[in-house]
Every structure is written in structure tokens, then in C-alpha cells.
C-alpha positions, 0 to 999 in steps of 0.5 A: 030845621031850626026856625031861625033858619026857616025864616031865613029861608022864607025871606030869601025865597020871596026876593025875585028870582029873575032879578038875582039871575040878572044881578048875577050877571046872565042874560035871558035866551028869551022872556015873556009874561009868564016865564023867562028862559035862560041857558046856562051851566048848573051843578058845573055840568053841561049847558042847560035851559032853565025856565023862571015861572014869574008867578010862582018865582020858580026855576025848572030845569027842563033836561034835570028835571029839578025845581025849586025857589030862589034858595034852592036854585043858589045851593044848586048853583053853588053847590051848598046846602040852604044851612051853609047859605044863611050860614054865610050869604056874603059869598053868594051876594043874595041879600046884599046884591038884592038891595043895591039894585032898584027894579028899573035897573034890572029886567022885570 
């Protein structure tokens, strides 16, 4: 990995998780301190729990046992790899949804 792209990838991971899923439009199934759980469609399979560790701003996902930061969890959801997401963010709105939202409008 290139370290063009390793920066990328650093940059992306430190944007808030929990405040990308919200731009993307989902809802929380419940939220806490420390975590905030969501249900919700991953790898386009069944419906899963996914549980956002607000400290560590990382997913786990409870049934898959799969967990990772915010790039991990958008190749995931789109079905991509970390090089074609810096490739080409514009489809999957990370950056540019990010900066368009300040943090009272969205879930904290």
C-alpha cells in the first residue's frame, strides 16, 4: 500500500463513524455513552445488529463477527476495496457529506 493511500485511509478513519451512519441516512435501534447499535443490511445479506464503539470509532458486527473502522466498514457496505474508495470517494459521499453537516445537526 502506497502511502498516499495510507494517508487517505488515515484520514477518513478519524472522521466520526456514528455521524457518517446518520448522514447515510440510518437510525439508531439504540444509543449510549459508550456505543451505539444499529440494524441493518451488510454484504446486502440479511439484517444484522451492528454495534459503533464511540471511543474506539469502530463497528462490530455481532452475528459476522467482522470489525473495523469507518473505511472498513463503507468497503463493506459497498462492496469495494480501501484502494477503489480513495480511488473514487465521490460515490460513496464520505468526504464530502462529512463537511456539509455540522455536529448539531446530526447525533452525537
Amino acid at each position: 500500500m502506497n502511502q498516499t493511500l495510507q494517508k487517505d485511509i488515515k484520514a477518513l478513519n478519524e472522521l466520526s463513524l456514528v455521524r457518517y451512519l446518520t448522514i447515510l441516512g440510518y437510525t439508531p435501534v439504540h444509543s449510549g455513552d459508550d456505543s451505539t447499535l444499529y440494524r441493518m443490511y451488510l454484504d446486502q445479506k440479511d439484517l444484522q445488529d451492528m454495534l459503533i464503539d464511540h471511543e474506539a470509532n469502530e463497528f462490530i458486527d455481532i452475528a459476522g463477527n467482522r470489525k473495523g473502522n469507518l473505511v472498513d466498514f463503507a468497503c463493506l457496505l459497498f462492496g469495494i476495496t480501501p484502494e477503489e474508495l480513495c480511488s473514487n470517494i465521490m460515490p460513496y459521499r464520505i468526504d464530502l457529506l462529512m463537511r456539509q453537516h455540522t455536529p448539531q445537526e446530526v447525533i452525537a
